[in-house]
N, C-alpha and C positions, 0 to 999 in steps of 0.2 A: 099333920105330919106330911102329909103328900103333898104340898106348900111346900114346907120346908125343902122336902127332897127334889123339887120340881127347880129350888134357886139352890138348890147347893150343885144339882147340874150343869145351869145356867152360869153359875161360877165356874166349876171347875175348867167347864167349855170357852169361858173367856178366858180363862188362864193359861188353857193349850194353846189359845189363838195368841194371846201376846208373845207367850215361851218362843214359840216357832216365829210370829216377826224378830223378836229379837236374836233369835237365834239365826238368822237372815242377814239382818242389818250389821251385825259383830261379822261377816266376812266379809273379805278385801274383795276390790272392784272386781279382781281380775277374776277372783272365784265364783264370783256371781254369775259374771261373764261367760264362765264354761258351765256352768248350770244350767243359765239358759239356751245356750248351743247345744248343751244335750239334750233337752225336756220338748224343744222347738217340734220337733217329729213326731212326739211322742202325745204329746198335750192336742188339745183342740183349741180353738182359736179362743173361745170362753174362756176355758182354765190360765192358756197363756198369758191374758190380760188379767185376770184374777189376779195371778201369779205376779204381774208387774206391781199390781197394785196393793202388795202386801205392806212395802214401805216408801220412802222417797227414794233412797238408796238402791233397792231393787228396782223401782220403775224409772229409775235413770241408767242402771245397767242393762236395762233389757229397753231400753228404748229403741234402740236400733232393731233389733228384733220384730217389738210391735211395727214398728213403720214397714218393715218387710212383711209382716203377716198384715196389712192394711193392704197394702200392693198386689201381693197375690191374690188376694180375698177378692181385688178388680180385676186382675186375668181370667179368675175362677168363671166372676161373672160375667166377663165378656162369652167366653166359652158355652156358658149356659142361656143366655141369649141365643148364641148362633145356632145350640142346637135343639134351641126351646125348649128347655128345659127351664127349673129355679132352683132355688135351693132351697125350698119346702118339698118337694119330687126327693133331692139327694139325701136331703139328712132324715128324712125316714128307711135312709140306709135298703134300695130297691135290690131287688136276686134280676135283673134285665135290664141293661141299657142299650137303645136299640139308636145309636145314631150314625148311623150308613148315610151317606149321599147328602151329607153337612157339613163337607168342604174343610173338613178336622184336617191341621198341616202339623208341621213339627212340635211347632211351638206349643199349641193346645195340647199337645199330647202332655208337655211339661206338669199343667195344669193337674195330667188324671192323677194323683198323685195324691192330692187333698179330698178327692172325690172317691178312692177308690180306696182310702184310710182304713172304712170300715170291715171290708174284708168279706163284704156278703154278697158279692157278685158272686152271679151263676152264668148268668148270660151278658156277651159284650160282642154287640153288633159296629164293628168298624168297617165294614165295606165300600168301597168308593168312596174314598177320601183321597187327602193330597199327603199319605203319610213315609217319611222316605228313610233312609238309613238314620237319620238324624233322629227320628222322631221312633223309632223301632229300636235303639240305644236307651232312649228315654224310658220308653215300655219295659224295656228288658229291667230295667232297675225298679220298675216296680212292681214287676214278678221277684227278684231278689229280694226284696223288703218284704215278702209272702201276706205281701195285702191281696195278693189274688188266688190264694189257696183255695175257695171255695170254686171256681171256675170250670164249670163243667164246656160252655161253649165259647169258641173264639173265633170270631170272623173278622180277617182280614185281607181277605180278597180285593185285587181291583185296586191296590194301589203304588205306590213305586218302590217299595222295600227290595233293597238288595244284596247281594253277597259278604256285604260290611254288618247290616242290620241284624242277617239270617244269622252270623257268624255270634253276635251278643244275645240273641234271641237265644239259640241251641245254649250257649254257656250259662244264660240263667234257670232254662229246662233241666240241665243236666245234674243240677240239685236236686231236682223230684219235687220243686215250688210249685209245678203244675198238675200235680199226680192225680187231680178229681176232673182232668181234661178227659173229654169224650169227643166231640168236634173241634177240629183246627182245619179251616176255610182261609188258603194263600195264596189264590189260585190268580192267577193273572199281574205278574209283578218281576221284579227281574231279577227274580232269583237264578244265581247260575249254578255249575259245578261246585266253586267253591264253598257258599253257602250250603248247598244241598249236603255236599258230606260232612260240613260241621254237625250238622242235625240229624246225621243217620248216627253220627258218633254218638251226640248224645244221647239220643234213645234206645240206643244200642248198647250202651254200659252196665247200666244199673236198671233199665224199665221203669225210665222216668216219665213216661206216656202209658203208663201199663194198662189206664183203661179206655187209648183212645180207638175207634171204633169206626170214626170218619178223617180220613185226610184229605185236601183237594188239593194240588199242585201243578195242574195244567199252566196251559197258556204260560208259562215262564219259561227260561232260559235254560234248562239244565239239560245237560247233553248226555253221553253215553257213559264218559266218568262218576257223573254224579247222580 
């Protein structure tokens, strides 16, 4: 009996499998198409490819897709070279990444994105880098996607973020996506006036820093306005 019910499993399990490709393959291109434009954020590089290769029809809709998750999957690892890092370190999903004074620019920042997925950072050491309003835009969006809810410290000191940067930074705080912050380290960067009261605004509304406890702000720009 335990036979039997061991293959009437094995059945039913193949049957859900084919239900669901056919149930894939019977939508038009264009549907497929925004399936996987949704799921792309969502899914892990694994599942995505999975996902392509359910039928021929799907992995020719998501072709474009794969070739772009192939692509970054090589920025990733350019990134994780420069800051010695691999990708045995990231996907055991670390609460610390300590890479201060690893020449991290804009563009890398693009990168945190996939790396920062899992949502269990605690610690994130960006200090002395080459990181600038462009690459501070970037960051800001992935404080908005609340991959960094878990984030108790933030250092970013020491490099060129400015009034533009400061300005998308405060706007994605001012959701409360940072709210397990306790340390924020910005101290040496060129943040002015403008920047500075975007960020008094935000954490001034609702106590969306409610537990922070460190702030550094030296060495910048900001005047008596701000």
């Amino acid at each position: 009996l335990a036979g039997r019910s061991d293959e009437s499993a094995r059945g039913a399990a193949a049957m859900t499998s084919r239900s669901a490709q056919a149930s894939l393959s019977m939508q038009s291109t264009d549907v497929l198409s925004l399936i996987g434009a949704a799921v792309y954020d969502l899914l892990s590089p694994h599942d995505l490819l999975a996902l392509a290769g359910t039928s021929s029809d799907v992995r020719r809709c998501l072709a474009a897709l794969v070739a772009l998750l192939k692509a970054e999957r090589g920025r990733v690892q350019a990134v994780l070279t420069k800051v010695g890092s691999d990708w045995a370190t990231v996907s055991a999903r670390p609460s610390t990444l300590r890479w201060n004074d690893k020449n991290i620019d804009d563009a890398d920042i693009h990168t945190l994105r996939r790396l920062a997925h899992s949502g269990a950072l605690a610690s994130l050491n960006l200090n002395r880098n080459q990181i600038s309003d462009e690459g501070m835009n970037a960051f800001s969006a992935i404080i908005a996607s609340g991959s960094l809810a878990q984030l108790q410290d933030l250092r970013l000191g020491g490099n060129r973020i400015g009034d533009v940067g400061m300005e998308s930074f405060s706007t994605a705080i001012a959701s409360g996506l940072l709210a397990s912050l306790e340390r924020l380290l910005l101290a040496d960067n060129k943040i002015g006036d403008a920047g500075m009261t975007a960020f008094a605004s935000a954490i001034g509304t609702n106590g969306s820093l409610g537990q922070l406890t460190r702030l550094e702000l030296q060495f910048n720009l900001i005047g008596n306005e701000g």
